[in-house]
C-alpha positions as CSV (number, residue, x, y, z in Angstrom):
1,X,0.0,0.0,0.0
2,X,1.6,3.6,-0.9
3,X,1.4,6.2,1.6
4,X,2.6,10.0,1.6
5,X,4.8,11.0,3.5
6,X,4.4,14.5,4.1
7,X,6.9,17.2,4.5
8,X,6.9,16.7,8.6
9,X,8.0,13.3,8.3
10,X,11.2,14.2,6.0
11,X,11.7,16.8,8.6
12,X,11.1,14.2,11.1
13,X,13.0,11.5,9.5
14,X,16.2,13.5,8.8
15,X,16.3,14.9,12.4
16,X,16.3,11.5,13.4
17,X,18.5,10.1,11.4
18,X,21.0,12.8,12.5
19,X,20.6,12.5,16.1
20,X,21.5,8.5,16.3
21,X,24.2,8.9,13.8
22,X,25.5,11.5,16.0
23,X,25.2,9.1,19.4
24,X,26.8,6.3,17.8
25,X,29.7,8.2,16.5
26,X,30.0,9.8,20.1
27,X,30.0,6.2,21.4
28,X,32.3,4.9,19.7
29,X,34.8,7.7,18.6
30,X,37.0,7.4,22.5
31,X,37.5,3.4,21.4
32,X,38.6,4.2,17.8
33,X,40.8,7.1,19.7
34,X,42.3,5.0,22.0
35,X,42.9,1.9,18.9
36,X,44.6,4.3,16.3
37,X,46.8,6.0,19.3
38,X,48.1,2.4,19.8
39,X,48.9,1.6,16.8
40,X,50.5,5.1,16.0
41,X,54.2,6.6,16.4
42,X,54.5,6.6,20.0
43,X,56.3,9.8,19.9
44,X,53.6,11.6,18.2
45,X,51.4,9.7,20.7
46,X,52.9,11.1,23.8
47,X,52.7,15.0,22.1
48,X,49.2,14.4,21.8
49,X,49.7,14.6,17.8
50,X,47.6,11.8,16.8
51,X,43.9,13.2,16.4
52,X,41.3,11.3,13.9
53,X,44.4,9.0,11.5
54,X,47.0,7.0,12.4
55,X,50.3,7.9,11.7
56,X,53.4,5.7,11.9
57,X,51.4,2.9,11.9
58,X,53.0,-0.1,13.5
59,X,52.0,-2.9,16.3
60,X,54.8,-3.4,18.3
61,X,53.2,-1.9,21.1
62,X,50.7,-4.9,21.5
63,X,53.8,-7.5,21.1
64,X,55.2,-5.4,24.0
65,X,52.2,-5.6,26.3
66,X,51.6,-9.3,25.9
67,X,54.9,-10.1,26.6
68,X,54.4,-8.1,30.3
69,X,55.3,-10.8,33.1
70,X,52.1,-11.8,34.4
71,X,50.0,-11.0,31.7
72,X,49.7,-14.9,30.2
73,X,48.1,-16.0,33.6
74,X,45.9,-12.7,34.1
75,X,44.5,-13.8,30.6
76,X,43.4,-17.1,31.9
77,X,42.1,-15.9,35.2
78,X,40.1,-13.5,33.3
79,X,39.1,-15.8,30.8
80,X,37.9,-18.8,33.6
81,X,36.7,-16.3,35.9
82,X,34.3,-14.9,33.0
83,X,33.0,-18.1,32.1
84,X,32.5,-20.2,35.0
85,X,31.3,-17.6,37.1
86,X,28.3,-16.2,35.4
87,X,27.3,-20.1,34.3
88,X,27.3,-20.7,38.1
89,X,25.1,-18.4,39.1
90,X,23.1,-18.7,35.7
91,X,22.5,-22.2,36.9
92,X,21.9,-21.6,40.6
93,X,19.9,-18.0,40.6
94,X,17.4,-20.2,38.1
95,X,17.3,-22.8,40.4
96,X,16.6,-20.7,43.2
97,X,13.7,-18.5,41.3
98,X,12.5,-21.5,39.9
99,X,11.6,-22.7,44.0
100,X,10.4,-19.4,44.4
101,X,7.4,-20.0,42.0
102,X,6.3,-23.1,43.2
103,X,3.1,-22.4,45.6
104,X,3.7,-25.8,47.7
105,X,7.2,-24.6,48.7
106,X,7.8,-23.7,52.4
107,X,6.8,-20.4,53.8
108,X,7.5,-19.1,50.0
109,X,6.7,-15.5,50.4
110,X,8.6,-15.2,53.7
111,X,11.8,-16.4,51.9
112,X,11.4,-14.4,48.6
113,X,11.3,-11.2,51.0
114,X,14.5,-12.2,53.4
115,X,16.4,-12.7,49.3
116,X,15.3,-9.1,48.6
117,X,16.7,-8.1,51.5
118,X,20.0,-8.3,51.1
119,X,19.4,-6.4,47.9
120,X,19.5,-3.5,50.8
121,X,21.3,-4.5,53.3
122,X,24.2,-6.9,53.8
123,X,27.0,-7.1,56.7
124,X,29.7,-5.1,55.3
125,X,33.6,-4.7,54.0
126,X,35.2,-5.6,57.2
127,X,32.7,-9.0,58.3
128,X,32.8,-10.0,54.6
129,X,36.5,-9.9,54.7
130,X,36.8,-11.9,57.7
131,X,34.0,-14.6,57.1
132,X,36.1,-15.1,53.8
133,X,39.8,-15.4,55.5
134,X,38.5,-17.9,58.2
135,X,36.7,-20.1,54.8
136,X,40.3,-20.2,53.8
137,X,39.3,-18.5,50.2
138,X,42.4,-15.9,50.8
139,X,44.4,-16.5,47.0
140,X,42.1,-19.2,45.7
141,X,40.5,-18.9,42.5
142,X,37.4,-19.7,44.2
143,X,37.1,-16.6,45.3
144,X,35.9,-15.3,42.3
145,X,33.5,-17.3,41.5
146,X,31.7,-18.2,44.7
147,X,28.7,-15.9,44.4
148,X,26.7,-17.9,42.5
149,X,23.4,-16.1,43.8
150,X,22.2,-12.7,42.0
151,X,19.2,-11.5,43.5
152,X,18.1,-9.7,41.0
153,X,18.5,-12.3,38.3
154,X,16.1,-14.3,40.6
155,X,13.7,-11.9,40.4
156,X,13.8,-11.6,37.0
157,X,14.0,-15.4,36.6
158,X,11.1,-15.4,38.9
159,X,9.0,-13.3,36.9
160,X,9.7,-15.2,33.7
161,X,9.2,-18.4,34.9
162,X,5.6,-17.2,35.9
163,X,4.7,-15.7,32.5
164,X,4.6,-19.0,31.2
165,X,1.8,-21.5,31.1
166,X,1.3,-23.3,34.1
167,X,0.1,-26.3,32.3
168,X,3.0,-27.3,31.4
169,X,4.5,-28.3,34.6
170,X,1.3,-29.4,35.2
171,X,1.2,-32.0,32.5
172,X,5.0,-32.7,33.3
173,X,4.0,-33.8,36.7
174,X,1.0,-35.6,35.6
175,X,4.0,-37.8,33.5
176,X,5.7,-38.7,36.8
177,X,8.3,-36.0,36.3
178,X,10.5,-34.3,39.3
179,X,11.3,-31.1,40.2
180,X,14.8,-31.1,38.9
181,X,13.2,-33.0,35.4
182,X,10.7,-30.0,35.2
183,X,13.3,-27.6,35.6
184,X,16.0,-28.5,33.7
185,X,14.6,-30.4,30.8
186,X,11.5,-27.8,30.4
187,X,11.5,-24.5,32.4
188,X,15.0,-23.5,31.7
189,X,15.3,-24.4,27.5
190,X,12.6,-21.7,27.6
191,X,13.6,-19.0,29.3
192,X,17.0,-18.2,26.7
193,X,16.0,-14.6,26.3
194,X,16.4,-14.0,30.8
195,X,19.6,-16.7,30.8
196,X,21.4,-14.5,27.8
197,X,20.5,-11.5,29.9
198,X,22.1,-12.9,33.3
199,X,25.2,-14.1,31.3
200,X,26.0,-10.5,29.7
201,X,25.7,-9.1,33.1
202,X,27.6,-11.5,35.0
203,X,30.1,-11.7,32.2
204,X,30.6,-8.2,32.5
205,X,30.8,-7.8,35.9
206,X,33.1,-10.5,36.2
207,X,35.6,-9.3,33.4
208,X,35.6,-5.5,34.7
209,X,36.1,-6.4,38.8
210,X,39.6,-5.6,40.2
211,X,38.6,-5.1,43.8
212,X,37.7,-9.1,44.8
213,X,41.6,-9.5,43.4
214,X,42.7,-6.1,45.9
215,X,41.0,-7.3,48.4
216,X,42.1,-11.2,48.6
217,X,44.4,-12.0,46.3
218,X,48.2,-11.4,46.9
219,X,49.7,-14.4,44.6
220,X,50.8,-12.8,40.9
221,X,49.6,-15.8,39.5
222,X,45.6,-15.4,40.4
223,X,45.8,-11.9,38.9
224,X,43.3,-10.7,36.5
225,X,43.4,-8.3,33.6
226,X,42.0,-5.6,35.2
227,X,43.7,-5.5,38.3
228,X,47.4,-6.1,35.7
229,X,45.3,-3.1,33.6
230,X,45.1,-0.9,37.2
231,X,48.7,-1.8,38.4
232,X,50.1,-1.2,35.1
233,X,48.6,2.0,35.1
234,X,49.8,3.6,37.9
235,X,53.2,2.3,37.0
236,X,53.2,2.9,33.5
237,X,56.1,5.1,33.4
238,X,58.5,3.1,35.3
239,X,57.0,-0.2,33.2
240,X,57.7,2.4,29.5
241,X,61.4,1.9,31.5
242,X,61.5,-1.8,31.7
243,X,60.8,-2.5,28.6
244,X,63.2,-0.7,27.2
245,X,65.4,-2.2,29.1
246,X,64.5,-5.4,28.3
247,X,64.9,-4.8,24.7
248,X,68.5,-3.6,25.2
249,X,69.4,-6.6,26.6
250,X,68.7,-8.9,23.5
251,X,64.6,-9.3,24.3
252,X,63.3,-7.5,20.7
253,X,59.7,-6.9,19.7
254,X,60.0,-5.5,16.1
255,X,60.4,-2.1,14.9
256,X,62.8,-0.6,17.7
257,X,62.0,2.9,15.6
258,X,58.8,3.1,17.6
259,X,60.1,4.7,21.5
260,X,57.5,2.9,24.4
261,X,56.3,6.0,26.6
262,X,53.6,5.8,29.4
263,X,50.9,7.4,26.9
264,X,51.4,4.5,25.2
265,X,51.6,1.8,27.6
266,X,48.6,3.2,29.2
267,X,46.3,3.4,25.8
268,X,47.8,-0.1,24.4
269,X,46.3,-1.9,27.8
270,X,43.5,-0.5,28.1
271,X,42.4,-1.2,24.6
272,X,43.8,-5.3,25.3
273,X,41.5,-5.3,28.6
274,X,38.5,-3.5,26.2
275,X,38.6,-5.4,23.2
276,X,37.2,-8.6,24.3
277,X,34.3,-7.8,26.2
278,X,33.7,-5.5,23.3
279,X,33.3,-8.4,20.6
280,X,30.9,-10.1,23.2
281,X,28.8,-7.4,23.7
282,X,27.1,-7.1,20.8
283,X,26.3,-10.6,20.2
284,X,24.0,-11.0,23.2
285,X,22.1,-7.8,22.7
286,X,19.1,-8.8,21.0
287,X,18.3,-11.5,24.0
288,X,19.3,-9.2,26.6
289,X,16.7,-6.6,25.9
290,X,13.9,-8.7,25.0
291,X,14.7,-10.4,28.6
292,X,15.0,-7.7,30.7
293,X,11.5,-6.4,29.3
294,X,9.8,-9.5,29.9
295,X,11.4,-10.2,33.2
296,X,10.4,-7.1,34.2
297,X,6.9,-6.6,33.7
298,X,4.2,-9.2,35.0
299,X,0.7,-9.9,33.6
């Protein structure tokens, strides 16, 4: 069917148009800042030379950085931390919201409200530390991934789980099936759109934490990216110094034309830390939304 569009929707249209173009290019101009800087002459890098192109282009800033002691094991920390971590609590917070629905279960309500609670509430830095020393968690990697419970991925787990039909637990149960058989084999294939949602987040919030690894770890080996990205930072020109060092003792990483300084130590980790959750990000966005909009709204 053909339509006119009159001259308010051109208007309308070419406003709009502008105004995303606009945000996106806001969004993403500091990453493509901070990429071609790392990529450029370090030396025009450190003047603050290097504006929208790349000049002196050349990556021996990245060989440089992975080569950082440490940096091979905060990778895999990261990396483990990342994945195991928000599949945990995935698992468990679904569990947990899945009991929550059931009518038959225990003084239900009562429980739900004592879990929202300590969305408010909880006991603090100092008990949290010390509960944690005397479970002998102190430089384990087990520290990281030992909150498996989010409460507010139950509640939107919760709400999920109750948007759809009843009958079919129903009819599961009429079949002779269990709780755990009703959960895992038919509640929790459905409910992609809140489990994609809870993995972004957790993944996220695992990959970006430095302060668990502050706090309670001390071994360089269970350091993660970001807390290598934080240290690094604050040290970068002493660590500009090292390398350099390094490389006039026989240790070469390709063009020696291109001088290491802090600017560029600083920009080149940052953007290795970045990158990754970057590519992820994106992928999961279309199930994110769509769960946090069903999660959170009943009826």
């Amino acid at each position: 069917m053909k339509y006119r569009v009159s001259v308010g929707d051109v208007i309308f249209n070419i406003l709009n148009y502008t105004f995303f173009i606009l945000l996106v290019l806001v969004c993403v101009f500091p990453f493509y800042y901070l990429f071609i800087n790392t990529i450029s002459d370090n030396t025009l890098v450190g003047r603050g030379q290097i504006y929208l192109i790349p000049r002196g282009v050349h990556f021996d800033n990245y060989a440089r950085v992975i080569n950082l002691r440490g940096f091979g094991d905060a990778v895999r920390v990261s990396l483990l931390r990342t994945i195991i971590g928000p599949v945990l609590s995935v698992i468990c917070t679904g569990w947990l919201a899945f009991t929550m629905t059931r009518k038959e279960y225990w003084k239900r309500k009562l429980w739900y409200r004592f879990f929202i609670v300590t969305m408010y509430f909880n006991a603090g830095l100092i008990p949290t530390y010390l509960n944690l020393r005397m479970l002998g968690l102190f430089n384990t990697f087990t520290i990281y991934v030992i909150g498996v419970i989010s409460v507010f991925g139950m509640i939107l787990f919760k709400t999920y789980i109750e948007s759809l039909p009843v009958s079919l637990s129903e009819s599961a149960e009429i079949d002779g099936a269990g709780y755990f058989r009703i959960y895992f084999r038919i509640i929790f294939p459905l409910c992609k759109p809140i489990i994609a949602t809870l993995l972004v987040f957790g993944a996220v919030n695992h990959w970006n934490d430095f302060m668990t690894t502050q706090l309670y770890i001390t071994e360089q080996r269970l350091f993660t990216l970001q807390y290598i990205l934080r240290m690094y930072l604050n040290e970068a020109s002493r660590l500009a110094a090292d390398i350099m060092a390094a490389e006039e003792m026989g240790v070469h990483f390709g063009n020696r034309a291109a001088t290491l300084t802090p600017s560029s130590v600083r920009m080149t980790i940052s953007m290795v830390v970045v990158f990754p959750i970057l590519c992820v990000y994106p992928l999961f966005q279309r199930f994110f939304v769509k769960g946090i909009m069903i999660g959170a709204i009943k009826g």
